[in-house]
C-alpha positions as CSV (number, residue, x, y, z in Angstrom):
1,X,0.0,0.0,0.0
2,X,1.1,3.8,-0.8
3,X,2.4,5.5,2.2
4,X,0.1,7.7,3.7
5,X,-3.2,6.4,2.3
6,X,-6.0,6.3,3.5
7,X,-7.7,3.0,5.4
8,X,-11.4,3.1,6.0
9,X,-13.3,1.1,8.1
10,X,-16.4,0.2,5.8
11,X,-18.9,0.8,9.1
12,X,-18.3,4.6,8.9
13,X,-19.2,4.1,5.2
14,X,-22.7,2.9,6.2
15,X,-25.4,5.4,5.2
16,X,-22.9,8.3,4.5
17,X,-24.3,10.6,1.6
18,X,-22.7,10.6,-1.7
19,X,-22.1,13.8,-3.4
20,X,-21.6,14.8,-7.1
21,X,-18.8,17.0,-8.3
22,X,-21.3,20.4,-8.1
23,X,-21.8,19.4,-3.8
24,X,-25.3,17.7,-5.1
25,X,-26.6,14.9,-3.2
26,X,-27.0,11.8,-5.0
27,X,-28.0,9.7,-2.1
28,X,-26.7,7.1,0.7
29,X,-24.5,4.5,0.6
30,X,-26.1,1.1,1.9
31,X,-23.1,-1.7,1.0
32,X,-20.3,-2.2,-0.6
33,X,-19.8,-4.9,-3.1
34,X,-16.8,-6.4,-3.1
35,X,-15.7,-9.6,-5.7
36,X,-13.5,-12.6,-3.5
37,X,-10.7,-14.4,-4.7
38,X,-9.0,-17.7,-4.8
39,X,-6.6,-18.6,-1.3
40,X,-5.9,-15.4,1.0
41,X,-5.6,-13.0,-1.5
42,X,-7.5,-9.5,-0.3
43,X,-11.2,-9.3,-2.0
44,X,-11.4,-6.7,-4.6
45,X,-13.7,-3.6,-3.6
46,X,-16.0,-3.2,-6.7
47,X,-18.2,-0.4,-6.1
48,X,-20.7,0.5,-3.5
49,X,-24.5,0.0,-3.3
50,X,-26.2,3.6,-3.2
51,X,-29.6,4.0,-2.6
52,X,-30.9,7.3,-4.7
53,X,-33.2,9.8,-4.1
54,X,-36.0,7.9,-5.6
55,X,-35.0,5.3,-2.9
56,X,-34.1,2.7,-5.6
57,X,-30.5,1.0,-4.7
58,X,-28.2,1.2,-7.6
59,X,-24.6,-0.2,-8.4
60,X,-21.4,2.9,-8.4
61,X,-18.4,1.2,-9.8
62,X,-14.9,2.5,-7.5
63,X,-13.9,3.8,-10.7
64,X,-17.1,6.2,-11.3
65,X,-15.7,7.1,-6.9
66,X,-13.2,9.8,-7.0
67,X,-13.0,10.6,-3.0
68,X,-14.1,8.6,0.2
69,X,-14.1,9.8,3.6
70,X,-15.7,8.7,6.7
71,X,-18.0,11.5,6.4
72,X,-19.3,11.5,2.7
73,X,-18.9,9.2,-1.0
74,X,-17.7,12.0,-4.1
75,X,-19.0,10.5,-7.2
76,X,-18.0,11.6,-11.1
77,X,-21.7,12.4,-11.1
78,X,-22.8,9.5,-14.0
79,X,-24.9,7.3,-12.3
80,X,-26.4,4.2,-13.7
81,X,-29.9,4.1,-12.7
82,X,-30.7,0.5,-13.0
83,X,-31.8,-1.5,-10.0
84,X,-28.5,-3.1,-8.5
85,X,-28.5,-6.7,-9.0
86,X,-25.7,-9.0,-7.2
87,X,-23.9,-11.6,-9.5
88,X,-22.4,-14.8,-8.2
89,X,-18.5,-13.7,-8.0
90,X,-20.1,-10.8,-5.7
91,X,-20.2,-10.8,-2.0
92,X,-21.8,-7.6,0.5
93,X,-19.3,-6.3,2.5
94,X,-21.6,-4.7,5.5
95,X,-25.1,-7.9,4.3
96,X,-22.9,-10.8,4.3
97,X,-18.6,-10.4,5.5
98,X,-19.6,-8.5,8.9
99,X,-20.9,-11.0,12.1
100,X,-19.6,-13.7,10.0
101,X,-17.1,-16.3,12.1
102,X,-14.1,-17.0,10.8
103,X,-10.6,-18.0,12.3
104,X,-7.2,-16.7,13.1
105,X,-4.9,-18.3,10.9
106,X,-2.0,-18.2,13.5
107,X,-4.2,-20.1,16.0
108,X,-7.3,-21.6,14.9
109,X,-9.6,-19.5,17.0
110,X,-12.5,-18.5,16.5
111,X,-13.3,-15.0,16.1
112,X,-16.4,-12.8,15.2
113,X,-16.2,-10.3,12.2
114,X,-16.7,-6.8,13.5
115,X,-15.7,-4.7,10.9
116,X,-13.4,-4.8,7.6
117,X,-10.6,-1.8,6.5
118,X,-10.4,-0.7,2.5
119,X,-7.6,1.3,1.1
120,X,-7.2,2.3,-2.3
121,X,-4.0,0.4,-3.7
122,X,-0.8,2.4,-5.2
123,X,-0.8,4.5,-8.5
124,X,-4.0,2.8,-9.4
125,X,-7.6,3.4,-8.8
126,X,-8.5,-0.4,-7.3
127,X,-9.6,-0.6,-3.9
128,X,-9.2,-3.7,-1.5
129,X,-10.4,-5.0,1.7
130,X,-6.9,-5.2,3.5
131,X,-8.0,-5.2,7.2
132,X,-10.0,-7.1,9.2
133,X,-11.1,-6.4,13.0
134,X,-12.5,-9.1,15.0
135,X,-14.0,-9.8,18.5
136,X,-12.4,-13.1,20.3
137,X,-14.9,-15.5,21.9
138,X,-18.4,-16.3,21.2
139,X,-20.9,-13.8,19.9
140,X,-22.0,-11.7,17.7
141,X,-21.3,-7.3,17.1
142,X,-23.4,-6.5,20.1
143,X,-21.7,-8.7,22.3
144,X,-19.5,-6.5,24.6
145,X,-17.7,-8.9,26.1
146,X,-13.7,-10.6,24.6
147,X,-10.8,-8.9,23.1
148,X,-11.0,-7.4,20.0
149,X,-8.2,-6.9,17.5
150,X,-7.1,-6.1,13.7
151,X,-5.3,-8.4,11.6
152,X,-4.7,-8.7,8.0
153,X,-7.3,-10.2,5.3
154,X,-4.9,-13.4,5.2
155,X,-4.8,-13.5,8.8
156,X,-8.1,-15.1,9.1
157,X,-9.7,-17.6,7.0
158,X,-13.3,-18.3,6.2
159,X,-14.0,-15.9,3.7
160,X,-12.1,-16.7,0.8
161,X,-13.2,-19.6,-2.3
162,X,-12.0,-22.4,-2.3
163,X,-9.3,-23.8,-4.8
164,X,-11.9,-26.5,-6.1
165,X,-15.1,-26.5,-7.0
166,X,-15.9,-26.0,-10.7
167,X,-18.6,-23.0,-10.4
168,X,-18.4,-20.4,-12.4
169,X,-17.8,-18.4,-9.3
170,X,-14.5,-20.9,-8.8
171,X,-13.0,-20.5,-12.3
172,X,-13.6,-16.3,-12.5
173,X,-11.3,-16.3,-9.3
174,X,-9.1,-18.4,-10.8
175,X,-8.4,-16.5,-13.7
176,X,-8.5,-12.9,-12.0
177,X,-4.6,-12.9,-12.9
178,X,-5.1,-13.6,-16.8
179,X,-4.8,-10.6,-18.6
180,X,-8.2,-9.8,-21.1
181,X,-6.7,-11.3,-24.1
182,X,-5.5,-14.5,-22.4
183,X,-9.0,-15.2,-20.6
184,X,-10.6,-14.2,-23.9
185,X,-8.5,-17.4,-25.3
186,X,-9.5,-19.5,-22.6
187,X,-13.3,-18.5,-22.5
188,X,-13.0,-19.4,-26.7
189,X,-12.4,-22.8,-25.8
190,X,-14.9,-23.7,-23.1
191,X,-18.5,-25.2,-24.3
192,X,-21.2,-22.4,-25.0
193,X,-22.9,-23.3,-21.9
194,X,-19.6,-22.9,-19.8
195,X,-19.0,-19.7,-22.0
196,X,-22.2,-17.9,-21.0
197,X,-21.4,-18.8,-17.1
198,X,-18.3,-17.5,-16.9
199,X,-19.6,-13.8,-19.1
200,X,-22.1,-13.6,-16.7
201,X,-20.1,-14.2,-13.4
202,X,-17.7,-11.4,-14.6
203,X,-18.2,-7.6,-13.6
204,X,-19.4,-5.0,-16.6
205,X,-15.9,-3.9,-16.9
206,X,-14.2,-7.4,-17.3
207,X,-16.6,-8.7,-19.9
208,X,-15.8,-5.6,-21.9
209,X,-12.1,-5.8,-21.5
210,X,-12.9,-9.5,-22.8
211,X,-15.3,-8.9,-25.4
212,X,-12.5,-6.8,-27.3
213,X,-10.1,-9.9,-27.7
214,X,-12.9,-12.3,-28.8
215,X,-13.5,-13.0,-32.1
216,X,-16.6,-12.2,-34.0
217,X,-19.0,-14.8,-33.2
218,X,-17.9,-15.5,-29.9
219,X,-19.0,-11.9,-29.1
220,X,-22.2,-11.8,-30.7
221,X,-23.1,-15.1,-28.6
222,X,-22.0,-13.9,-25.0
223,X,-23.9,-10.8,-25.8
224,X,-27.3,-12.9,-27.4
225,X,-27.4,-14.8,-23.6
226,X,-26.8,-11.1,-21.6
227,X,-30.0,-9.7,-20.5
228,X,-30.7,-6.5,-23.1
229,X,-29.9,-3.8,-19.8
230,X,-26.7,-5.9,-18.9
231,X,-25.5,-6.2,-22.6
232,X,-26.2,-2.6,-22.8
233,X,-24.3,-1.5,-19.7
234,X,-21.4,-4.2,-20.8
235,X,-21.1,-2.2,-24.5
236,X,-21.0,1.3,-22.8
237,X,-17.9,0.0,-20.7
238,X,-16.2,-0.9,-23.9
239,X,-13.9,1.2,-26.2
240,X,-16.2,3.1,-28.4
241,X,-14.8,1.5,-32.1
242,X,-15.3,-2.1,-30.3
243,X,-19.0,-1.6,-29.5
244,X,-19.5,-0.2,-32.7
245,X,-17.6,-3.2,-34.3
246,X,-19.7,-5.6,-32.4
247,X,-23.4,-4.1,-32.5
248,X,-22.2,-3.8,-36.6
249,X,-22.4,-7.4,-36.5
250,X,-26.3,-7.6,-35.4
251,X,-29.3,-7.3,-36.6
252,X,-30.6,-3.5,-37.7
253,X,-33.2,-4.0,-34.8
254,X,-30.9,-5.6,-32.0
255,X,-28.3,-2.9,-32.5
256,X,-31.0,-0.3,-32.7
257,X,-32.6,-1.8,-29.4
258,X,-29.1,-1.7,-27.3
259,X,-28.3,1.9,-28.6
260,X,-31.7,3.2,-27.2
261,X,-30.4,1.1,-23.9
262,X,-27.3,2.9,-23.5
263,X,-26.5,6.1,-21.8
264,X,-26.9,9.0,-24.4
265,X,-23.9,10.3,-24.7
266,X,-22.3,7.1,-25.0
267,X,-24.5,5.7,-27.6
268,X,-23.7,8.9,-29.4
269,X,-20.4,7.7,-29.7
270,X,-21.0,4.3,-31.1
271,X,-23.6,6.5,-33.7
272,X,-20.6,8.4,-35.2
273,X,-18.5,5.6,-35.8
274,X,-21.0,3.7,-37.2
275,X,-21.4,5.7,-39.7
276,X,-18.4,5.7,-41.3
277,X,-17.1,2.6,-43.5
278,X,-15.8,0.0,-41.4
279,X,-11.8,-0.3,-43.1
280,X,-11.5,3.2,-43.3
281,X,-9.7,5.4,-40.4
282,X,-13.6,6.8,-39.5
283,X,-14.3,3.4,-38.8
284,X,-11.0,2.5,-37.0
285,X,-10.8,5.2,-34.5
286,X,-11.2,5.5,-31.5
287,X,-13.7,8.9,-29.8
288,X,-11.3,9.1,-27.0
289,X,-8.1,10.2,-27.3
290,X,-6.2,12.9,-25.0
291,X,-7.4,16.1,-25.9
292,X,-5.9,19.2,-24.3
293,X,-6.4,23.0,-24.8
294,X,-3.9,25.6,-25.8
295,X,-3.6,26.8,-22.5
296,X,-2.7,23.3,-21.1
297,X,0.6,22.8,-19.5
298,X,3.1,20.0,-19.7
299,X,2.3,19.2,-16.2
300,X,-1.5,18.5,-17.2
301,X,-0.3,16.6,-20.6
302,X,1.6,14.2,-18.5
303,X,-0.8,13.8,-15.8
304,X,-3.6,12.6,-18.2
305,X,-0.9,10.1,-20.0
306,X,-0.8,8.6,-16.7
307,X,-3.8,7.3,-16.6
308,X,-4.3,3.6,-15.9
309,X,-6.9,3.3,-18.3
310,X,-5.6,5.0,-21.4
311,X,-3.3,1.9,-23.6
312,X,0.1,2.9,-24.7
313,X,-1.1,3.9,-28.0
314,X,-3.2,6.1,-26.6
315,X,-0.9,7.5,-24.1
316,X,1.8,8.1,-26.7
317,X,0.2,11.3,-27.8
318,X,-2.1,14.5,-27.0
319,X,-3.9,16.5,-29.2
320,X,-4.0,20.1,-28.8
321,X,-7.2,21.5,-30.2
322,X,-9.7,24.7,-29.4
323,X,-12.8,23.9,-27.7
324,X,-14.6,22.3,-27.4
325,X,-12.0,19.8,-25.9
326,X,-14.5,16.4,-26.6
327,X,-14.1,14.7,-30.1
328,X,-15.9,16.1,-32.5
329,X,-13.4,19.1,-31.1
330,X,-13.0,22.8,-32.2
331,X,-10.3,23.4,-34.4
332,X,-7.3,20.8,-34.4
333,X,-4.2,22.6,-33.8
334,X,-1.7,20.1,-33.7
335,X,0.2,17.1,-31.6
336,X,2.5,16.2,-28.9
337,X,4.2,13.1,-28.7
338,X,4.5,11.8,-25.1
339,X,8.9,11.9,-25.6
340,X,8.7,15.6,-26.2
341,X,6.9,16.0,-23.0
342,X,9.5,14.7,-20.9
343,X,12.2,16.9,-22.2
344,X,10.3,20.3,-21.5
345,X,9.4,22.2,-18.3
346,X,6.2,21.4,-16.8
347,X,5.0,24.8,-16.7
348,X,5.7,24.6,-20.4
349,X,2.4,25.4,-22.7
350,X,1.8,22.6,-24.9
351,X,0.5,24.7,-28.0
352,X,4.1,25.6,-28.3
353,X,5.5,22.1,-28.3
354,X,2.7,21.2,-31.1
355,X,3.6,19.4,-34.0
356,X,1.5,20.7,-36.8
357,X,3.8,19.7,-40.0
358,X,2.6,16.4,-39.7
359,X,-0.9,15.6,-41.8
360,X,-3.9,14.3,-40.4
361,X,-5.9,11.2,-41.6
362,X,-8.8,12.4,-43.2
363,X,-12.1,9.9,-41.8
364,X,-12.7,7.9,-45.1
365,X,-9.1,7.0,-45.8
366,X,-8.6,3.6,-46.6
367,X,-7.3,1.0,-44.1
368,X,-3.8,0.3,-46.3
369,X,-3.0,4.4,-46.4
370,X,-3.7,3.9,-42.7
371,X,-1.1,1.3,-42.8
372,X,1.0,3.5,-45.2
373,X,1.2,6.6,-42.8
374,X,1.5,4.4,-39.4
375,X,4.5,3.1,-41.0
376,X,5.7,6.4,-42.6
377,X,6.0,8.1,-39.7
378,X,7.1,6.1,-37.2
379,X,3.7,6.3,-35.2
380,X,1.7,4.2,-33.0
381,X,-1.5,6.7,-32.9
382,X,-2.9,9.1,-35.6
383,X,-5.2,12.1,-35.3
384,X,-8.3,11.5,-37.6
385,X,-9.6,15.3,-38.7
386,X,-12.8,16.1,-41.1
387,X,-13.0,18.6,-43.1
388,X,-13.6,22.0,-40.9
389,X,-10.6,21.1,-39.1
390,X,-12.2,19.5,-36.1
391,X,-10.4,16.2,-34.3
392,X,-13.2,13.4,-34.6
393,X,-10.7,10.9,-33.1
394,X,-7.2,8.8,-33.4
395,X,-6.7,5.3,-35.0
396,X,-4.0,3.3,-32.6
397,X,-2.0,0.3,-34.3
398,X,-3.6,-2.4,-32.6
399,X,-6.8,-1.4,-34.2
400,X,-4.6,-1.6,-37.6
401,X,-3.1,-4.4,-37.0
402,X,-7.1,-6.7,-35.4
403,X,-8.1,-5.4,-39.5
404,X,-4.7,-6.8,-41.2
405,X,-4.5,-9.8,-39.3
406,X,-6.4,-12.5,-40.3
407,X,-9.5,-13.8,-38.9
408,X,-8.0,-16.4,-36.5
409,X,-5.4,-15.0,-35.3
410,X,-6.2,-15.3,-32.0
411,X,-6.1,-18.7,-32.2
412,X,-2.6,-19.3,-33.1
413,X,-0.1,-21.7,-31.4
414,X,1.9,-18.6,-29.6
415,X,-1.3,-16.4,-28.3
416,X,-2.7,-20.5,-27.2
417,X,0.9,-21.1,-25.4
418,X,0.8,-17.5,-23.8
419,X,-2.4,-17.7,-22.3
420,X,-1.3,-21.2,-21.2
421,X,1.7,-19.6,-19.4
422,X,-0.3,-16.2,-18.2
């Protein structure tokens, strides 16, 4: 854990209001959901259960949670207001962890639950149940009497799955580890039935991550077997260009029906891309790349390349554009590749650092001039600018190189033997 962070003892959590960014009330948390995992490894805090205005209890991911205190939840104000439902892999901290009896590893007492710690993990945005504080002898939280004491998750034990078992519960633990595109492999080669299992066991976020290394018709079935509100909250967690790959691939009313599910301003998005041809840089780009404004420093260049989200194509590059700063943007000015960042000041504007010799991709050029300039250049990202001069987005090489491959690549003895190894 990062020096200095903060623990949190999930009790002080209970019924604290979340905010949005404007000091709004959203409402009250009532649980935490956290995922467990295979052995003694800490449980991974997913989000919190947050019962709204309307008094209906819906899921917040930790990544839509930018600050937690004792005292109040700060959310990035998008709320998904569908009903929470909990999946198999998911466990309520405060419903189902707390007055629970486990035992001290070290002795093989018995002890009651009392209370569990979270603290946000190092340089990244995942949270974990680290601590856990428990009353000795018999009893449950109101019980006064017996020492009490905190010891680490994989002090005690009770709470975690077991190694065995073949649920679908089982074998998403197991493969937390796998990166998406080696559990993508692995899900290819179980039966359908199996398939569908495991795709619903994982969180919205996983699956997406997953979906993206599948091919084809492996996607289309996962997402056939999703209910229509799940498959629609599943595409809005994917890239932009891969939902609108995938929903390409249905049925005018399917995608039509899971666009009309999605959030607005996502589905807008997928609407854009769609619309261009689907080997041409329109159709190969992604909406969100790294757009500053002139007035941006180095300082605020670097700290959005640092993102744990953004992949290393992505995070090679800004583009410096007028605003409005969100693709399609006011007028595209220029970029700044992520080496010539590091060599200037940080109070350094970027519009001066802007390299504006090089051409944009215009949003019907064809996939091998895509190639062409990629290659040309030496880049692993290119802006993709219409007509009035406006950045609609950036094609990355390993959207180039998903087109130029062929169709089962993924199924190739090195990716099979890497995702053996992962």
């Amino acid at each position: 854990m990062a020096a200095g962070a903060p623990r949190i003892f999930v009790s002080h959590l209970a019924g604290v209001p979340v905010f949005d960014p404007n000091g709004d009330q959203v409402g009250r948390v009532r649980d935490l959901v956290a995922m467990l995992r295979v052995g003694r490894r800490p449980p991974r805090l997913l989000g919190m259960v947050v019962e709204v205005l309307s008094r209906r209890r819906v899921f917040v991911p930790m990544t839509r949670i930018t600050g937690v205190a004792s005292g109040q939840v700060i959310t990035t104000g998008v709320v998904n207001m569908r009903r929470f439902e909990q999946r198999p892999t998911e466990r309520l901290v405060l419903g189902e962890l707390l007055d629970r009896r486990v035992r001290l590893v070290e002795t093989g007492e018995e002890v009651t639950v009392l209370d569990v710690a979270i603290q946000q993990l190092p340089a990244r945005r995942d949270w974990e149940i680290d601590k856990v504080f428990v009353r000795r002898g018999k009893g449950g939280a109101l019980r006064r009497k017996g020492e009490t004491l905190t010891v680490e998750w994989s002090g005690v034990t009770g709470f975690s799955l077991e190694e065995h078992g073949q649920g679908a519960e089982n074998l998403v633990a197991t493969f937390e580890r796998l990166r998406p595109a080696d559990l993508a492999n692995v899900l290819h080669h179980l039966s359908p039935k199996r398939r569908a299992e495991v795709a619903a066991a994982l969180d919205d976020d996983r699956l997406a991550d997953v979906l993206e290394e599948l091919p084809d018709d492996d996607q289309i079935e996962i997402l056939g077997k999703l209910k229509e509100e799940r498959a629609a909250d599943v595409l809005e967690a994917m890239d932009p260009d891969d939902a609108a790959d995938l929903l390409s691939e249905l049925p005018e009313e399917d995608k039509e029906r899971l666009l009309t599910l999605m959030r607005p301003d996502d589905a807008a998005d997928v609407r854009r891309l769609l619309a261009y041809e689907d080997r041409t840089a329109g159709g190969l780009m992604t909406t969100e790349p790294i757009v500053l404004r002139p007035d941006a420093t180095v300082a605020d260049a670097l700290a959005r390349v640092r993102q744990q989200d953004l992949s290393p194509a992505l995070a090679a590059q800004v583009y410096v554009c007028r605003p409005p700063d969100e693709t399609p943007t006011g007028k595209y000015l220029g970029m700044v590749h992520f080496q010539r960042l590091l060599r200037d000041p940080p109070f350094t504007l970027v519009s001066s650092l802007v390299d504006s010799d090089l051409p944009p991709l215009a949003p019907g050029t064809p996939l091998p001039a895509v190639t062409s300039y990629l290659a040309a250049y030496n880049m692993v990202a290119a802006p993709v600018v219409d007509e009035s001069g406006s950045l609609l987005g950036a094609v990355t090489v390993d959207d180039v190189l998903d087109h130029l491959l062929p169709e089962d690549w993924r199924e190739t003895e090195f990716h099979e033997e890497r995702a053996a190894n992962g």
